[in-house]
OpenMM code with the backbone's topology and positions (N, CA, C; nanometers):
from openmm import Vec3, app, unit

residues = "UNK UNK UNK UNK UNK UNK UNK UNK UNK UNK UNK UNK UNK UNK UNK UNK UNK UNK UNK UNK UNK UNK UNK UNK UNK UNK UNK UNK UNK UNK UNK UNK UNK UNK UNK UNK UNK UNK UNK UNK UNK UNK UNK UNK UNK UNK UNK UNK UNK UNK UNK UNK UNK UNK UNK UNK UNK UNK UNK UNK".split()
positions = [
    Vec3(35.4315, -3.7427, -5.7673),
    Vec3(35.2962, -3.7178, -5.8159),
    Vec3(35.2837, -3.7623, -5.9611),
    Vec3(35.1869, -3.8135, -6.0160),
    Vec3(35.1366, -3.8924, -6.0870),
    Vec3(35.1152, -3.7759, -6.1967),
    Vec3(35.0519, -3.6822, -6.1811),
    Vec3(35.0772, -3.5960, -6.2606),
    Vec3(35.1791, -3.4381, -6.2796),
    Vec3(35.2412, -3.4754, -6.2013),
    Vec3(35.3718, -3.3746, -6.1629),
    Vec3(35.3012, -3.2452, -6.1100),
    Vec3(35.2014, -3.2371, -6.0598),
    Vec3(35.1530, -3.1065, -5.9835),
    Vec3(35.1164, -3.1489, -5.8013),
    Vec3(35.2134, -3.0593, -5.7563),
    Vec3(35.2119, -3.0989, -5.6172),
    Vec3(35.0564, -3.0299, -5.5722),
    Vec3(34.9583, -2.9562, -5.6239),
    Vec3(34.8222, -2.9411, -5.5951),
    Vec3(34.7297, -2.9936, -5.6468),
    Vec3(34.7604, -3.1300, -5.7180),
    Vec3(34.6810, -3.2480, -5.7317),
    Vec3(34.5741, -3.3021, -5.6190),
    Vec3(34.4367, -3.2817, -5.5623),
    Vec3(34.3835, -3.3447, -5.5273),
    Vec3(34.3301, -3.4796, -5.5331),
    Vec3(34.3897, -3.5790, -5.4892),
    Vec3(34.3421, -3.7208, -5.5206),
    Vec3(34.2270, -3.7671, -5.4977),
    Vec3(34.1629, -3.6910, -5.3835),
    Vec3(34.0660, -3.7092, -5.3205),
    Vec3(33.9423, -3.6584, -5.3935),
    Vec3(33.9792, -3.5554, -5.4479),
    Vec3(33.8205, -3.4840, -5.5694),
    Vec3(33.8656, -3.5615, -5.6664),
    Vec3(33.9983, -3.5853, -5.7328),
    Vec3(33.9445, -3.6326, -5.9258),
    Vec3(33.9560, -3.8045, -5.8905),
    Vec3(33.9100, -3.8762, -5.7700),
    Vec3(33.9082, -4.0134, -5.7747),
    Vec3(33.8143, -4.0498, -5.6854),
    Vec3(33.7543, -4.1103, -5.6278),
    Vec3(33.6249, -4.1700, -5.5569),
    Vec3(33.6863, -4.2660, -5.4629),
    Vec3(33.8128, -4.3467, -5.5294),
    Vec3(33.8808, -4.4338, -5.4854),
    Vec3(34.0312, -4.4337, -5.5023),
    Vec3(34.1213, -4.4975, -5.4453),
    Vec3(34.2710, -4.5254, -5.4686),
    Vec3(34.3040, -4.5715, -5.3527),
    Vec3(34.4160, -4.6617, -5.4110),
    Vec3(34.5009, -4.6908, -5.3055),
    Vec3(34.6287, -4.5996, -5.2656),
    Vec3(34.6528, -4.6109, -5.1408),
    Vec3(34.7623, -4.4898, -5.0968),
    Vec3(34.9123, -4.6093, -5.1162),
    Vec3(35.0196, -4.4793, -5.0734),
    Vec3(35.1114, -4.5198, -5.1130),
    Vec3(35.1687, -4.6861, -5.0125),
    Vec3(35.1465, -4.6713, -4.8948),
    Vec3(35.1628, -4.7774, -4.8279),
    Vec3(35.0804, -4.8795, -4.8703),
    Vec3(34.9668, -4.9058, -4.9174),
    Vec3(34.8927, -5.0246, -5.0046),
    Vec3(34.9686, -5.0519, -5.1357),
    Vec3(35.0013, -4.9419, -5.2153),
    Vec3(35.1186, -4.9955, -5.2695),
    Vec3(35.2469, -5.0691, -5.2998),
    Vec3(35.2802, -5.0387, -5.1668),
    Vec3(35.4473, -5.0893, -5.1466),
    Vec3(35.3906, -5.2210, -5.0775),
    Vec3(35.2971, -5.2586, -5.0113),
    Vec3(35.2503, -5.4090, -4.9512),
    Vec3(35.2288, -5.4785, -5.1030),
    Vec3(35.1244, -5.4311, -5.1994),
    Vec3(35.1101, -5.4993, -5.3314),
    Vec3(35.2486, -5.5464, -5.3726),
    Vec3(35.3399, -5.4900, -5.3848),
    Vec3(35.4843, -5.4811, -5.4774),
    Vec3(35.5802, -5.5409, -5.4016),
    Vec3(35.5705, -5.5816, -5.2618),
    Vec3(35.6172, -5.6905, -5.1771),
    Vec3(35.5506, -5.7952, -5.1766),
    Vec3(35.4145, -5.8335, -5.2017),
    Vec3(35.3325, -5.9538, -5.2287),
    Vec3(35.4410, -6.0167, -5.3678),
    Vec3(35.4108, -5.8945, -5.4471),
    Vec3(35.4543, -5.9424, -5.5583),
    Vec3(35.6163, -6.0100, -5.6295),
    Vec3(35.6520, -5.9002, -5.5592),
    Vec3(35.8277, -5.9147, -5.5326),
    Vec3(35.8319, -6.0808, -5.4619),
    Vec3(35.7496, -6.1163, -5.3215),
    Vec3(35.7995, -6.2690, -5.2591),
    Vec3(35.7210, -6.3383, -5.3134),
    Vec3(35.6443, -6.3447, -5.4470),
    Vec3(35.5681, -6.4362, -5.5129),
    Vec3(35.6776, -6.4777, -5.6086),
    Vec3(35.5716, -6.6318, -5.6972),
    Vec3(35.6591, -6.7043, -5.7615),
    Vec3(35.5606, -6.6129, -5.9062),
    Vec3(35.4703, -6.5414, -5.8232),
    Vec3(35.3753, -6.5067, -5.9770),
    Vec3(35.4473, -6.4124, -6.0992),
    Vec3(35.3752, -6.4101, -6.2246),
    Vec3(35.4681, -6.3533, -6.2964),
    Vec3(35.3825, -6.1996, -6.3417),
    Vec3(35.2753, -6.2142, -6.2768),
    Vec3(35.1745, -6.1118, -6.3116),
    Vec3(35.1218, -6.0454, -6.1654),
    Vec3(35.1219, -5.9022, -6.1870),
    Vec3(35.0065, -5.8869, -6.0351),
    Vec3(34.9486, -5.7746, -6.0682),
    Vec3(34.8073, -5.7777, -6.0119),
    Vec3(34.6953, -5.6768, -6.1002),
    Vec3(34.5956, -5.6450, -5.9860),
    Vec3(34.5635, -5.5259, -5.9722),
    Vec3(34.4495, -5.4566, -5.9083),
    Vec3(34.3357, -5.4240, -6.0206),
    Vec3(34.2265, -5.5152, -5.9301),
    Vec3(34.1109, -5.5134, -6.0458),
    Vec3(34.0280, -5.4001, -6.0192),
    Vec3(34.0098, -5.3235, -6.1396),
    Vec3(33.9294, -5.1776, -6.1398),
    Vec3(33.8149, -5.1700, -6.1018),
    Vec3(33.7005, -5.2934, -6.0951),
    Vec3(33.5837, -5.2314, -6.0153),
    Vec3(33.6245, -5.2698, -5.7842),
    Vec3(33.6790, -5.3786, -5.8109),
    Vec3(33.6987, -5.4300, -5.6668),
    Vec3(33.8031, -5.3617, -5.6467),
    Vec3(33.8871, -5.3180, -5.6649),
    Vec3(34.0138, -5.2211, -5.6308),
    Vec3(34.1066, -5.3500, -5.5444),
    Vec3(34.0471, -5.4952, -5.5598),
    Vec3(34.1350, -5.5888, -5.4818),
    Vec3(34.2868, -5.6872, -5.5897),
    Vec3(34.3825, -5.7008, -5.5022),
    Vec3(34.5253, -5.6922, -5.5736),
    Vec3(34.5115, -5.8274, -5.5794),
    Vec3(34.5281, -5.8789, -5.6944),
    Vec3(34.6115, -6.0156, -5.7097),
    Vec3(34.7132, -6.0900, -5.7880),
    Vec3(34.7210, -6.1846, -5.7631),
    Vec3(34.8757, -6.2301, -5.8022),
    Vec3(34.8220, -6.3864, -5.9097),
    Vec3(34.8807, -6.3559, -6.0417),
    Vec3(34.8744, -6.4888, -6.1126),
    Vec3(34.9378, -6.5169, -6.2263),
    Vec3(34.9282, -6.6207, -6.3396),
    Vec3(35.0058, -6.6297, -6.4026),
    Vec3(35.0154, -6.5267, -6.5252),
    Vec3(35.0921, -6.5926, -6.6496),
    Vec3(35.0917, -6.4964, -6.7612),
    Vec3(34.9005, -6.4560, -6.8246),
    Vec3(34.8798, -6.3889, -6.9180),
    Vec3(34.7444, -6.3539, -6.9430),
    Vec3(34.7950, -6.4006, -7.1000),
    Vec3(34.8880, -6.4444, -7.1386),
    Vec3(34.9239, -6.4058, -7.2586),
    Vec3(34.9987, -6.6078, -7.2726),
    Vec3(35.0200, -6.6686, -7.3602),
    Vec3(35.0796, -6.7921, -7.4341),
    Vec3(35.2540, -6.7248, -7.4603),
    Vec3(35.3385, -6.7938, -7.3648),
    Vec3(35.5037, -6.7629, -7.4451),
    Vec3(35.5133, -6.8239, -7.5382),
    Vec3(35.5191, -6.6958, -7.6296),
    Vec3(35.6092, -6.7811, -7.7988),
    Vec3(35.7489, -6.8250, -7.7692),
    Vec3(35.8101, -6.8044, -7.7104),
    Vec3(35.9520, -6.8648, -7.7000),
    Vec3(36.0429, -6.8908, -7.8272),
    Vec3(36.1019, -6.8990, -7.8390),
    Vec3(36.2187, -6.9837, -7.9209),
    Vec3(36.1853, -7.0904, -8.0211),
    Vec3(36.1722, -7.1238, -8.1584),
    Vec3(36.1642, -7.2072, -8.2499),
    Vec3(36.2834, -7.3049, -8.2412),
] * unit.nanometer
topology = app.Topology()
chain = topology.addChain("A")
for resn in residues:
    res = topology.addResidue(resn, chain)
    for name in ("N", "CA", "C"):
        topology.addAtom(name, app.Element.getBySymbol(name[0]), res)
């Protein structure tokens, strides 16, 4: 539990979520991807997979 109380209702303090099995499918998408990023977007609640969001500074 997400907030360490096993009488956490998910269902009253959220409108939406994904359960734990939509989870573990996301994190296997992600795991057999070549992507380096994977993100569930907060209004579509839909998962995707892409590159960095960010420029590597790397090494001089």
């Amino acid at each position: 539990m997400a907030t360490d109380d096993a009488g956490y209702d998910y269902d009253v303090a959220f409108a939406r979520y994904h359960c734990s099995e939509e989870m573990v499918e996301f994190l296997l998408a992600f795991y057999d991807s070549d992507a380096c990023v994977g993100a569930v977007d907060r209004g579509s609640f839909e998962f995707s997979l892409g590159e960095s969001r960010f420029d590597y500074v790397g090494k001089r």
